[in-house]
C-alpha positions in Angstrom: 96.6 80.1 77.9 94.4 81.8 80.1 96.0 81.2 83.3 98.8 82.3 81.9 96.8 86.2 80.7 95.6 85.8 84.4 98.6 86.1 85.7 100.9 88.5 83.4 97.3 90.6 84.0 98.4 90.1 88.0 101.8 90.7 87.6 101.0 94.1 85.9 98.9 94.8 88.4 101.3 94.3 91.7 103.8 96.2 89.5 101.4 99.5 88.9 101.3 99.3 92.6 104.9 99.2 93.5 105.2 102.0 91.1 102.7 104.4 93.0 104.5 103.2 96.3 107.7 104.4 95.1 106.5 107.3 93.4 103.8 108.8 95.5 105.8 107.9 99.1 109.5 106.6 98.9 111.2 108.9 96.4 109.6 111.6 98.8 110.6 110.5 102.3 114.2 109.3 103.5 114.6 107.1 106.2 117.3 106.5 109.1 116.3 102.9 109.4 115.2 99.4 107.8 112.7 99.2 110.5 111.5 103.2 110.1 111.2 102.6 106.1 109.3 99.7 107.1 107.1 101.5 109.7 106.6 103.7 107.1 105.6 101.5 104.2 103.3 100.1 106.8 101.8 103.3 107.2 101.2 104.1 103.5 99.7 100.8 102.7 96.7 101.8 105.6 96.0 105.0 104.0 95.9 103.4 100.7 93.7 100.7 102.2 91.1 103.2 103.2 89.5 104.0 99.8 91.2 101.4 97.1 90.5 101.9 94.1 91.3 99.6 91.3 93.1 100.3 88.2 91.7 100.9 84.8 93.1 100.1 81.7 92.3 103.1 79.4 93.8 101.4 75.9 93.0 98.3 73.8 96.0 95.9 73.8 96.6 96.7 70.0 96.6 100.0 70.6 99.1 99.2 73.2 100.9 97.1 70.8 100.8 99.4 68.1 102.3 102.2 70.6 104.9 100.0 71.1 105.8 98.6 67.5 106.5 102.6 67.1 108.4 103.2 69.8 110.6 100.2 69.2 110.5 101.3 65.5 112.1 104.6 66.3 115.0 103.2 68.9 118.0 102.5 66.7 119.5 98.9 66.7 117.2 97.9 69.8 116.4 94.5 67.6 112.6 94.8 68.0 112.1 95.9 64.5 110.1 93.0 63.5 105.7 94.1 63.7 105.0 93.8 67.0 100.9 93.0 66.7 98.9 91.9 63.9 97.3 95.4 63.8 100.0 97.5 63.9 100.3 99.8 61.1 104.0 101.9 61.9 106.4 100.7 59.3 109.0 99.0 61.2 112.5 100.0 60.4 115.0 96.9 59.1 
C-alpha cells in the first residue's frame, strides 16, 4: 500500500507541475511551431530549474476529503453522494 501512496503522491506532484507550465507560460505565449513551443518549454523548464522549490501541502487529507465530500454533496446527481472520508462531517445528499 505504500508504494502505491508513493506514487499517487508522485503523480500529484508531476501534475502540480504541468499545471504551473500551462498556466504560468503556455496559456501566455503562442507559438508558430512544434519545434518553437518546444524551444520554448525548454526555456522555461531552465528558469524554473534555477531556484526549485518544492511543493507544500497546506491541508490534512481529511480536511481534503472533507472539502471534497461537500463539494460533491452540493453537485446534483454527480453520484458521489455516499461520505467520502471517515471524518467528514457534511451531510451527504441521497
Amino acid at each position: 500500500m505504500a508504494n502505491c501512496q508513493k506514487a499517487v503522491g508522485f503523480q500529484n506532484l508531476v501534475e502540480r507541475w504541468f499545471a504551473e507550465l500551462t498556466n504560468r507560460k503556455l496559456r501566455r505565449s503562442a507559438h508558430r511551431s512544434v519545434t518553437e513551443l518546444e524551444t520554448d518549454i525548454r526555456k522555461w523548464i531552465t528558469e524554473w530549474n534555477k531556484d526549485p522549490k518544492p511543493f507544500v501541502w497546506t491541508k490534512t487529507a481529511d480536511e481534503i476529503l472533507e472539502t471534497l465530500a461537500a463539494y460533491c454533496g452540493l453537485i446534483t446527481g454527480s453520484g458521489h453522494q455516499q461520505e467520502i472520508g471517515p471524518h467528514a462531517e457534511v451531510p451527504i445528499v441521497t
